[in-house]
Structures are given as C-alpha cells and as structure tokens.
BAKE-730298 format. One record per residue: residue in one letter; x, y, z of N, C-alpha, C, O in turn; chain. Coordinates in steps of 0.2 Angstrom, whole numbers. Layout:
<pt type="A" n_px="X" n_py="Y" n_pz="Z" ca_px="X" ca_py="Y" ca_pz="Z" c_px="X" c_py="Y" c_pz="Z" o_px="X" o_py="Y" o_pz="Z" mol="A"/>
...
END
This chain:
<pt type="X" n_px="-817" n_py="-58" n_pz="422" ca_px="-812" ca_py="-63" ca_pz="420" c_px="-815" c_py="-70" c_pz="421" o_px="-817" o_py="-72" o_pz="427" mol="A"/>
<pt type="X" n_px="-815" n_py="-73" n_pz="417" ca_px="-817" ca_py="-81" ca_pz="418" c_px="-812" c_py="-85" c_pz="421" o_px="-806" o_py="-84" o_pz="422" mol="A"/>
<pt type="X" n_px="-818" n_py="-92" n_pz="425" ca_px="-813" ca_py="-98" ca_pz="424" c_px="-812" c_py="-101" c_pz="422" o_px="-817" o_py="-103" o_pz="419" mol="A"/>
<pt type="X" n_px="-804" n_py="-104" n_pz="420" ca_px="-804" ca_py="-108" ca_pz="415" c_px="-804" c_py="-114" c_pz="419" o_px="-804" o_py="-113" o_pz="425" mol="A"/>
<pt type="X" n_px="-803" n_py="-119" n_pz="416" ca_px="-803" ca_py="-126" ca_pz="418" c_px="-805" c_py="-132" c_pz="413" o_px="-810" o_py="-131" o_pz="409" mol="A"/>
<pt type="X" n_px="-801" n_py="-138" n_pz="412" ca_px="-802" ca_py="-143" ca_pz="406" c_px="-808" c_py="-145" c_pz="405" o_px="-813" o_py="-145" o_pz="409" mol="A"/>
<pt type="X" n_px="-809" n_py="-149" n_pz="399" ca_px="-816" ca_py="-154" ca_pz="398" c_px="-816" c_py="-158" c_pz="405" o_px="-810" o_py="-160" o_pz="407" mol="A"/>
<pt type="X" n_px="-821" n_py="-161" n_pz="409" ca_px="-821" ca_py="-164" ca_pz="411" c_px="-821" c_py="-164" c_pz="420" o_px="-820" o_py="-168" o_pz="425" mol="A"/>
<pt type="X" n_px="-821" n_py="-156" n_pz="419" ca_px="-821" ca_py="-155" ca_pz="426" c_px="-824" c_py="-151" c_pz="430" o_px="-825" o_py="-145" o_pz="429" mol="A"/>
<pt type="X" n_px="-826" n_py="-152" n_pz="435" ca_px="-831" ca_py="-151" ca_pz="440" c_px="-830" c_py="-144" c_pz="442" o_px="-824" o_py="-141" o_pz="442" mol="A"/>
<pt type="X" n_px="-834" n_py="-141" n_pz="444" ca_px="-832" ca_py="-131" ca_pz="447" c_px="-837" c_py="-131" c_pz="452" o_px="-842" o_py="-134" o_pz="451" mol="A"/>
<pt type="X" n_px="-836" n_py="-128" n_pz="456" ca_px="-841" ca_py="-128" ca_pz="462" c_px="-844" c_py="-120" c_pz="461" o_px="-840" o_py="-116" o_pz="458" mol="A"/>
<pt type="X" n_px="-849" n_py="-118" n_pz="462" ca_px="-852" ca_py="-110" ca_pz="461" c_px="-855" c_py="-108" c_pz="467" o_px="-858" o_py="-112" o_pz="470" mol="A"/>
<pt type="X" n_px="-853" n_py="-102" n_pz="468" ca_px="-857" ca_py="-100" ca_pz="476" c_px="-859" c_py="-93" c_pz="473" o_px="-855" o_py="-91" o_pz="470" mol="A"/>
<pt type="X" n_px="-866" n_py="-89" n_pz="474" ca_px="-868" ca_py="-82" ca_pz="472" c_px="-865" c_py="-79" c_pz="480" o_px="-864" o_py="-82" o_pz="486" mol="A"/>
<pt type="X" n_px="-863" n_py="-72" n_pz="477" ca_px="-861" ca_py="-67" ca_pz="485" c_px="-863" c_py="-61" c_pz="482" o_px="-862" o_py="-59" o_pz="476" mol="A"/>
<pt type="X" n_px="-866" n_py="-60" n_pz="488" ca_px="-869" ca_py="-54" ca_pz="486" c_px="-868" c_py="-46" c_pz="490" o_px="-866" o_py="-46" o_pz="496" mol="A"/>
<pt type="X" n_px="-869" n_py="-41" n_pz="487" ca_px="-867" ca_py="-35" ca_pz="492" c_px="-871" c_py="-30" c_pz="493" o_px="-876" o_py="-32" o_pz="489" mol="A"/>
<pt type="X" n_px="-873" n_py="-26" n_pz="495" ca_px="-877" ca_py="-21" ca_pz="495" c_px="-874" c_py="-12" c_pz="491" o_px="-868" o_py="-12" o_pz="491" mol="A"/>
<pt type="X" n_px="-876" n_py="-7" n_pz="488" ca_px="-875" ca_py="-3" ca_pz="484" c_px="-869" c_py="0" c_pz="486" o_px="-865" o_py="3" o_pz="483" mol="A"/>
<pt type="X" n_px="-867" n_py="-1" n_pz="494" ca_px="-860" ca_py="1" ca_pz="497" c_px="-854" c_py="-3" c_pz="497" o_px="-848" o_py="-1" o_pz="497" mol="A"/>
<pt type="X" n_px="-856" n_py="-10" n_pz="496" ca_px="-852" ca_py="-15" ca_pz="494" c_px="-851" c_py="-19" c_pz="500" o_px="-846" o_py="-23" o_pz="500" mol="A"/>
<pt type="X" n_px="-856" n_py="-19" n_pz="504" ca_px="-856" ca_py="-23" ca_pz="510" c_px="-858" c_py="-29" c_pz="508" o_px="-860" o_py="-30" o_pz="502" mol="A"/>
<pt type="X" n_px="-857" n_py="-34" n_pz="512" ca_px="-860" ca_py="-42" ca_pz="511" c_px="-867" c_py="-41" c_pz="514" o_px="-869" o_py="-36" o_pz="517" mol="A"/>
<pt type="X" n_px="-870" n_py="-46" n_pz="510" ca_px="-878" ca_py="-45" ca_pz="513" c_px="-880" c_py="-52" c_pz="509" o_px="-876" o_py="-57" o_pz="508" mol="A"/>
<pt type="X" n_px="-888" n_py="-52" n_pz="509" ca_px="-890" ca_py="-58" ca_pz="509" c_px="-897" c_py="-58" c_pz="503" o_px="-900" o_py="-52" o_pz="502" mol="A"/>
<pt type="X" n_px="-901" n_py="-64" n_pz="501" ca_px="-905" ca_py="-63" ca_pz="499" c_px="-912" c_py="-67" c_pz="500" o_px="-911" o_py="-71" o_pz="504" mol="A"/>
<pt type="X" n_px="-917" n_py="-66" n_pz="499" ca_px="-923" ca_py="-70" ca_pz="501" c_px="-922" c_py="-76" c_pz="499" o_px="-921" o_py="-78" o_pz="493" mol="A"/>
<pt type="X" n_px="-923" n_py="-81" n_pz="504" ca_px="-922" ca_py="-88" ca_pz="502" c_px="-929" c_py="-95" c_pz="503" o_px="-930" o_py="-101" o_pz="502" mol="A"/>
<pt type="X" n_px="-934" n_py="-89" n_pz="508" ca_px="-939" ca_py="-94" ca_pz="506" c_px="-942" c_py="-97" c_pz="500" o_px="-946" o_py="-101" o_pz="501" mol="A"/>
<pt type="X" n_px="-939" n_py="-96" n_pz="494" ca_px="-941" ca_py="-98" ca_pz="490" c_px="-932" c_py="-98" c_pz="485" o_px="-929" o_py="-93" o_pz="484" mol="A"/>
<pt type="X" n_px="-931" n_py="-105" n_pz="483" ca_px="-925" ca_py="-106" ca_pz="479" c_px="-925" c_py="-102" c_pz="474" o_px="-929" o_py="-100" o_pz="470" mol="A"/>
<pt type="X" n_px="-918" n_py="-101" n_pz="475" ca_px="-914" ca_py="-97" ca_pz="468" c_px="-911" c_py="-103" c_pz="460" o_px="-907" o_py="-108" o_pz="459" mol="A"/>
<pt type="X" n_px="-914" n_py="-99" n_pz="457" ca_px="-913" ca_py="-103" ca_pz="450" c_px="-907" c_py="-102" c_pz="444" o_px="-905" o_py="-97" o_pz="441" mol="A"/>
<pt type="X" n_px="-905" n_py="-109" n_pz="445" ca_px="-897" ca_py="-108" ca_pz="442" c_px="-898" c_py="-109" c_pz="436" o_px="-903" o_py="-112" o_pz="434" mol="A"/>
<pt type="X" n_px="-894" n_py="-105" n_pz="430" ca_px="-896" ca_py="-107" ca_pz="420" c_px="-888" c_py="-107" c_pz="420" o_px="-885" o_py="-103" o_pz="424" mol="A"/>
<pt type="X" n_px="-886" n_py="-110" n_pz="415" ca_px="-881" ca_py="-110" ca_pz="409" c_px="-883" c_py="-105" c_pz="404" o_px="-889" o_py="-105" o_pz="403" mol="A"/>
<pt type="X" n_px="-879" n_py="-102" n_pz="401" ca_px="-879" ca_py="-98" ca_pz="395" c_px="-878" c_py="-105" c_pz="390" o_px="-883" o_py="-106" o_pz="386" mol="A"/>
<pt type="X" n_px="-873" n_py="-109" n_pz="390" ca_px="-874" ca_py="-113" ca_pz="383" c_px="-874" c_py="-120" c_pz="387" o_px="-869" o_py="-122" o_pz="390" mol="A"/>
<pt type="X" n_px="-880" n_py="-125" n_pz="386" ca_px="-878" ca_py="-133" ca_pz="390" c_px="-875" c_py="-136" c_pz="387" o_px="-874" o_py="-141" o_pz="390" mol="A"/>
<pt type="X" n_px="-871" n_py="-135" n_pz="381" ca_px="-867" ca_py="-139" ca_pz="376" c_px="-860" c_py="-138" c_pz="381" o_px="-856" o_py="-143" o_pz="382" mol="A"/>
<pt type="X" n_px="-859" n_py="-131" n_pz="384" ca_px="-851" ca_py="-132" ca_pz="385" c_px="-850" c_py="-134" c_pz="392" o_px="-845" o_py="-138" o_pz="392" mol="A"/>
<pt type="X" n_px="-856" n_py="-133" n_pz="400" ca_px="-857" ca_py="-136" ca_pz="404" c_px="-864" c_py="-138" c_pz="406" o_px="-870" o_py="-136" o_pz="403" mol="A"/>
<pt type="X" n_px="-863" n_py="-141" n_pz="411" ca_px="-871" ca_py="-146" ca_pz="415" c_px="-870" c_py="-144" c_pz="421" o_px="-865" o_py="-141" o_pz="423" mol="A"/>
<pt type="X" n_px="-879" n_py="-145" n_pz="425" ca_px="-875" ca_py="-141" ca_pz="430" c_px="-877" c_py="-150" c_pz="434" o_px="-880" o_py="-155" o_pz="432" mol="A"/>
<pt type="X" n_px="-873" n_py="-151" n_pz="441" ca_px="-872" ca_py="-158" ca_pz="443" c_px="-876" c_py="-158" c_pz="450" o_px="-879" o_py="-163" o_pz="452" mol="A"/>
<pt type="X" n_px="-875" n_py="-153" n_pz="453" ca_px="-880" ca_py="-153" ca_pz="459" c_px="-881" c_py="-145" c_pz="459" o_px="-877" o_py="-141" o_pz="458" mol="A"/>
<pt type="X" n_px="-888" n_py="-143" n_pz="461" ca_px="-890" ca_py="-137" ca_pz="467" c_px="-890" c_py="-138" c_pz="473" o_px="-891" o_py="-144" o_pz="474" mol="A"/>
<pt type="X" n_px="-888" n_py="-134" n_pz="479" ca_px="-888" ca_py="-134" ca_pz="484" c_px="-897" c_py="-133" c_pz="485" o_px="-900" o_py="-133" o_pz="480" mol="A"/>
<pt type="X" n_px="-900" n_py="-133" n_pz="490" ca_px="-907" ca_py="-134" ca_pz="491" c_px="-909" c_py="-126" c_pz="492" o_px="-915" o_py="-124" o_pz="492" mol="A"/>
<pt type="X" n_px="-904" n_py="-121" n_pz="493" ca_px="-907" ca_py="-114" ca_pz="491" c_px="-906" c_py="-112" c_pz="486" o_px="-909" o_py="-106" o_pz="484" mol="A"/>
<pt type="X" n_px="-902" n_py="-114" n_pz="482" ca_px="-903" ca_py="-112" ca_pz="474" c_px="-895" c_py="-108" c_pz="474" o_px="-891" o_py="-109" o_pz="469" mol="A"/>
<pt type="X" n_px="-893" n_py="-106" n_pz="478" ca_px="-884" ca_py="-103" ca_pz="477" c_px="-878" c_py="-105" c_pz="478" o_px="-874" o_py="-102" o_pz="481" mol="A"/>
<pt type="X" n_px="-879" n_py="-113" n_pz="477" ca_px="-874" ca_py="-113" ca_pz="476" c_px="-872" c_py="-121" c_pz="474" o_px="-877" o_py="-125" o_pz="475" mol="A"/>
<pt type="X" n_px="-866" n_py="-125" n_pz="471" ca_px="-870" ca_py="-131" ca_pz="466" c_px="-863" c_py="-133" c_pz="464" o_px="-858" o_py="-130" o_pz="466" mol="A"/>
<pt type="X" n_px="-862" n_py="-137" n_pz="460" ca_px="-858" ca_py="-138" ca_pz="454" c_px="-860" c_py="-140" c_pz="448" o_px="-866" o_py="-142" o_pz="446" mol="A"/>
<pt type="X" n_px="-855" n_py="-139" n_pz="444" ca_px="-856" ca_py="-140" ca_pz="436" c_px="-849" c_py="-142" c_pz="433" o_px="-843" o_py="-140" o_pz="434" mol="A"/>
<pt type="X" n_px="-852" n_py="-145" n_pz="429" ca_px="-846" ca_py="-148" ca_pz="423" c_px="-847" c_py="-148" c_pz="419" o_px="-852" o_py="-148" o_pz="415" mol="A"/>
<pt type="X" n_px="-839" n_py="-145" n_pz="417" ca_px="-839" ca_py="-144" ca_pz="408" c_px="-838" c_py="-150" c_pz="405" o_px="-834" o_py="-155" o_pz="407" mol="A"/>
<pt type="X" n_px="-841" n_py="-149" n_pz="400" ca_px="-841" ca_py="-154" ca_pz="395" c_px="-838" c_py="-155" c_pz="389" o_px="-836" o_py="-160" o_pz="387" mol="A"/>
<pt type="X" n_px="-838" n_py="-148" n_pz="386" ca_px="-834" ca_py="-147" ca_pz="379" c_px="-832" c_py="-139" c_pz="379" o_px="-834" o_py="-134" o_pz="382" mol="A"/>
<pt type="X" n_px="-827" n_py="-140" n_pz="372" ca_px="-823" ca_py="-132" ca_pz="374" c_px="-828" c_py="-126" c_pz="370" o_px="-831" o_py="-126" o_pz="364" mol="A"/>
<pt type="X" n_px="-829" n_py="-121" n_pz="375" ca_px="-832" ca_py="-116" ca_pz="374" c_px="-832" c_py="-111" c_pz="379" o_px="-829" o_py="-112" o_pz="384" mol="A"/>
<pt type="X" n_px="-837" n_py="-106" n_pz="378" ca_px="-837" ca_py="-101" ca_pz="386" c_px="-846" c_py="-102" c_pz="386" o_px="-849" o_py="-102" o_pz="381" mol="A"/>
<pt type="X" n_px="-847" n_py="-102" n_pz="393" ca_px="-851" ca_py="-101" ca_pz="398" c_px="-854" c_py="-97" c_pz="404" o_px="-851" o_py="-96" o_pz="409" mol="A"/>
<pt type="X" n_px="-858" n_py="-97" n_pz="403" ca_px="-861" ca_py="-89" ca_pz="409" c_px="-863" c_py="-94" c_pz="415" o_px="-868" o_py="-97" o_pz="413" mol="A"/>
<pt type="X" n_px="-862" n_py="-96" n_pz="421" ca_px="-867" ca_py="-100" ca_pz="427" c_px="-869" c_py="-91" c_pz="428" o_px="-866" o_py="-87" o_pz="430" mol="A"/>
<pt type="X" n_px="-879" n_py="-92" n_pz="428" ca_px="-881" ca_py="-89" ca_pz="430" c_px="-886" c_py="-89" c_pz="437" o_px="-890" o_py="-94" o_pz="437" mol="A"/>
<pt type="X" n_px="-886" n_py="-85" n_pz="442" ca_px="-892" ca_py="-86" ca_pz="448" c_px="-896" c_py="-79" c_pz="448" o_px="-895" o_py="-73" o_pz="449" mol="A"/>
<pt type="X" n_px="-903" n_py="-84" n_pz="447" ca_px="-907" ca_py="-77" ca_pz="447" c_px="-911" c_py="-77" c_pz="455" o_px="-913" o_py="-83" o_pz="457" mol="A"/>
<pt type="X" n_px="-911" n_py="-72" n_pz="459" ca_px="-912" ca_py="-75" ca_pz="466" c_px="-918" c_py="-69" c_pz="469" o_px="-920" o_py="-66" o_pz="464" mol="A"/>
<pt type="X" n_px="-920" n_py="-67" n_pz="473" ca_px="-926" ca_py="-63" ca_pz="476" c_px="-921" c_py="-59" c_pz="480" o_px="-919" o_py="-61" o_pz="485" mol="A"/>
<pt type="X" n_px="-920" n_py="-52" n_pz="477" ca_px="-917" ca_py="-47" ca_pz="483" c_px="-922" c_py="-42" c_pz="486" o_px="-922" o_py="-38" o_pz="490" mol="A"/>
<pt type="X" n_px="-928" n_py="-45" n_pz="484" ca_px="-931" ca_py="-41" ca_pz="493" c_px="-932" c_py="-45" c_pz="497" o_px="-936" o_py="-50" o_pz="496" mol="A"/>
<pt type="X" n_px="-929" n_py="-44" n_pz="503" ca_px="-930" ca_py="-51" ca_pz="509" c_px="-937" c_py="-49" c_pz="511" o_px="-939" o_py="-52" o_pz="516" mol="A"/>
<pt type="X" n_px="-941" n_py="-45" n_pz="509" ca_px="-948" ca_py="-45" ca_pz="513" c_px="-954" c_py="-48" c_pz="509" o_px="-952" o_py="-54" o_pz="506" mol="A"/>
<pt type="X" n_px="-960" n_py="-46" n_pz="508" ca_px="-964" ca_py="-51" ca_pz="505" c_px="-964" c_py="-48" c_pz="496" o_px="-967" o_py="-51" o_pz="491" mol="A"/>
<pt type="X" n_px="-961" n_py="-44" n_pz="496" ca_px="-962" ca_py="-44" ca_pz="487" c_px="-955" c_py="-48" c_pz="483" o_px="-950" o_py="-52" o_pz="485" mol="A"/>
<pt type="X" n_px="-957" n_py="-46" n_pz="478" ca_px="-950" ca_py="-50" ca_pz="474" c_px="-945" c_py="-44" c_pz="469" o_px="-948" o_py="-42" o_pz="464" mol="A"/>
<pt type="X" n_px="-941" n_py="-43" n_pz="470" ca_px="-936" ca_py="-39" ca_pz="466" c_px="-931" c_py="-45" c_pz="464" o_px="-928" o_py="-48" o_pz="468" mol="A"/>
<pt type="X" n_px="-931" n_py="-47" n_pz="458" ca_px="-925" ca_py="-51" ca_pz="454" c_px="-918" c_py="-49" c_pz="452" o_px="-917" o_py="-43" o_pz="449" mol="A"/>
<pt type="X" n_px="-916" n_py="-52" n_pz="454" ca_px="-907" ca_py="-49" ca_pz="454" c_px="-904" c_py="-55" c_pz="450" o_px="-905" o_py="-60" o_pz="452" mol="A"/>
<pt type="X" n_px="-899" n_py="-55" n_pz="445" ca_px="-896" ca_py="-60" ca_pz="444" c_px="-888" c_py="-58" c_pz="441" o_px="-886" o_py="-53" o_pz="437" mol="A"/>
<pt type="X" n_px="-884" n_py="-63" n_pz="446" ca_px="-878" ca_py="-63" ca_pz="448" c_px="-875" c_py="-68" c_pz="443" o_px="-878" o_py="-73" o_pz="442" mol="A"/>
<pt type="X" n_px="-869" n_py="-67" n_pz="439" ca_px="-865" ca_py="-72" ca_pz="434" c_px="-859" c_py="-74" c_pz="435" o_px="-856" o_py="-70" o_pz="440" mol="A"/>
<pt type="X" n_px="-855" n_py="-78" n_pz="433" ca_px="-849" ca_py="-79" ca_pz="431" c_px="-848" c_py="-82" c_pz="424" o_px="-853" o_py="-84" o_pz="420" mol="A"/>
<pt type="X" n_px="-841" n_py="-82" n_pz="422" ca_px="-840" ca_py="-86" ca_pz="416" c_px="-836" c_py="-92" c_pz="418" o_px="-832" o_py="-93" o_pz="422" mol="A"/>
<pt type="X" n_px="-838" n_py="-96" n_pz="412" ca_px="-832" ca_py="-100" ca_pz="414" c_px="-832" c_py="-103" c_pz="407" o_px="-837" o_py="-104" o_pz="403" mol="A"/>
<pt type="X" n_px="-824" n_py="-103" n_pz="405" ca_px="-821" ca_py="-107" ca_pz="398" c_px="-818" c_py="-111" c_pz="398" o_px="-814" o_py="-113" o_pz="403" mol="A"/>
<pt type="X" n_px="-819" n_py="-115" n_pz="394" ca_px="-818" ca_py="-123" ca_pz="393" c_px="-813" c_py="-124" c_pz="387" o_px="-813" o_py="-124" o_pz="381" mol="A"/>
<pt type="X" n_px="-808" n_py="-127" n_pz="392" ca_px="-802" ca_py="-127" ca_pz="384" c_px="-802" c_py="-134" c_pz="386" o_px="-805" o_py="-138" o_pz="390" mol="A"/>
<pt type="X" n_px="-796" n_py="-136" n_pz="381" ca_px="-794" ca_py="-144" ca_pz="380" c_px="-791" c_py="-147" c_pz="386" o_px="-788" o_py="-143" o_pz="389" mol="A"/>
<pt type="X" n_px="-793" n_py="-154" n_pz="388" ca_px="-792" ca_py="-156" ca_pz="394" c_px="-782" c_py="-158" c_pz="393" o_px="-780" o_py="-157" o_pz="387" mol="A"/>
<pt type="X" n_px="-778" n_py="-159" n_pz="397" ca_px="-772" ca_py="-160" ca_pz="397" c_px="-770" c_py="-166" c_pz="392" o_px="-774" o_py="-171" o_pz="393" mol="A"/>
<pt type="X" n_px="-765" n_py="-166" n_pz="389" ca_px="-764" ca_py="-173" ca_pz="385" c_px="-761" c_py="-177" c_pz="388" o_px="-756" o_py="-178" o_pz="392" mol="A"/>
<pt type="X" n_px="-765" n_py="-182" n_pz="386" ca_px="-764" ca_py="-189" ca_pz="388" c_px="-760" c_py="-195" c_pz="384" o_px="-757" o_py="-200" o_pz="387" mol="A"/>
<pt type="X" n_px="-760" n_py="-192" n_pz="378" ca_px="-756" ca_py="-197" ca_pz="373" c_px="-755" c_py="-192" c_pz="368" o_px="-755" o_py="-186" o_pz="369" mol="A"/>
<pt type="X" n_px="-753" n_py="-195" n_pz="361" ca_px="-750" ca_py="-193" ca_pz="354" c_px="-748" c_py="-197" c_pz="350" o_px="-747" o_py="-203" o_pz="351" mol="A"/>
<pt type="X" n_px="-747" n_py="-195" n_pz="342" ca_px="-744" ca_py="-197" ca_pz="339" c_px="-741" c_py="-192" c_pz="335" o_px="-742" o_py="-186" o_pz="334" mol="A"/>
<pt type="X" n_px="-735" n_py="-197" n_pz="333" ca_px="-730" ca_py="-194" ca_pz="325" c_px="-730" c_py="-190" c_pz="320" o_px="-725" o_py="-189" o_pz="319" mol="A"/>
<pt type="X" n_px="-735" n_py="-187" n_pz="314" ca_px="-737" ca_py="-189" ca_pz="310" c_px="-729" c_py="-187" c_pz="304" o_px="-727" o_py="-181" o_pz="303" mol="A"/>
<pt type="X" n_px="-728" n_py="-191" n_pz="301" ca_px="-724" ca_py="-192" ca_pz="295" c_px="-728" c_py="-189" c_pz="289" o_px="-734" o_py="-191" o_pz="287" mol="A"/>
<pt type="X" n_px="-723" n_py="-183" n_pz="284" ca_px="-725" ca_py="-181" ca_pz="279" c_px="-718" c_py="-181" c_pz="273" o_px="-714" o_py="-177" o_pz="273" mol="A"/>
<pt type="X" n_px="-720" n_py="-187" n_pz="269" ca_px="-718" ca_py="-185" ca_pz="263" c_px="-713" c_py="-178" c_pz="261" o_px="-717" o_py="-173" o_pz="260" mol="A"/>
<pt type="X" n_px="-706" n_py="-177" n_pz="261" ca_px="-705" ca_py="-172" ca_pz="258" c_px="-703" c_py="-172" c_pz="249" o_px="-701" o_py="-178" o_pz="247" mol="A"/>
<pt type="X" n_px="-704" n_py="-166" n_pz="246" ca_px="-703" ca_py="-169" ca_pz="238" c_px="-699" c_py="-164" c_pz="239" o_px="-696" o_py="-162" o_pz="234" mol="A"/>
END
C-alpha cells in the first residue's frame, strides 16, 4: 500500500530489514546503500543519511513512485544485493483558494 501525501511534501524513508524467519537483522554498511526513485518527475530525494537507508524526499508533482534501496546483505566480505521499496503517491496539495465559474444557460 502506498503513501499518500500532497505536492510539496517531505516524507522521511528508513529500509528495515528481516531475515527469511521474519526477524530484524541488518545489512553490511561499510560501504553505503544506494537510494533511486522509480520516476524524479513525481519526487526528489533531499538528503541521504551517510549509510545510504535512510533520508528524505519530496514530492513534487501528482503521480506514484517507488523509493528504492539497494543495500549489501552479506555482512562479510562478498556482496549479495537486496533491494528494499516503498511507494509513495502524489495527489493534489490541499486547496488553498478558488473560483466561481459562471456558465451561460440557453
């Protein structure tokens, strides 16, 4: 299920992660985990944390979006890539003003 949230608004992202039992666990962090958007049209990402999982992003315009993290789950010296998603949807921010619009009846 996605998050929604207006244009214009910051979302914070954290990866969590489990092992095949559904335990908490963790990933190799000597070397940072790399954040992507599925579309940069709908959000930006505004900071990473310095190990790569965890950050904010702002939406920008209405659409849906993947924050993705691709992170190293062998904590020893090889590399096994894992990558962890969410979505998040971007609808119209709240209204702020309006108008009338008058139409001619015949």
């Amino acid at each position: 299920m996605a998050t929604v949230v207006g244009t214009g608004t910051q979302v914070s992202f954290r990866a969590v992660f489990v092992d095949a039992q559904g335990n908490p666990t963790t990933v190799d962090t000597r070397q940072a985990a790399v954040v992507e958007l599925s579309d940069p049209n709908v959000a930006t990402v505004v900071s990473v944390n310095p190990d790569g999982l965890s950050g904010t992003v702002q939406a920008i315009s209405i659409g849906l979006c993947q924050v993705r993290i691709r992170a190293d789950a062998d904590r020893g010296d090889g590399y096994r890539e894992l990558i962890v998603m969410g979505d998040l949807e971007v609808v119209p921010g709240e209204a702020v003003a309006g108008t009338v619009e008058l139409t001619p009846v015949v």
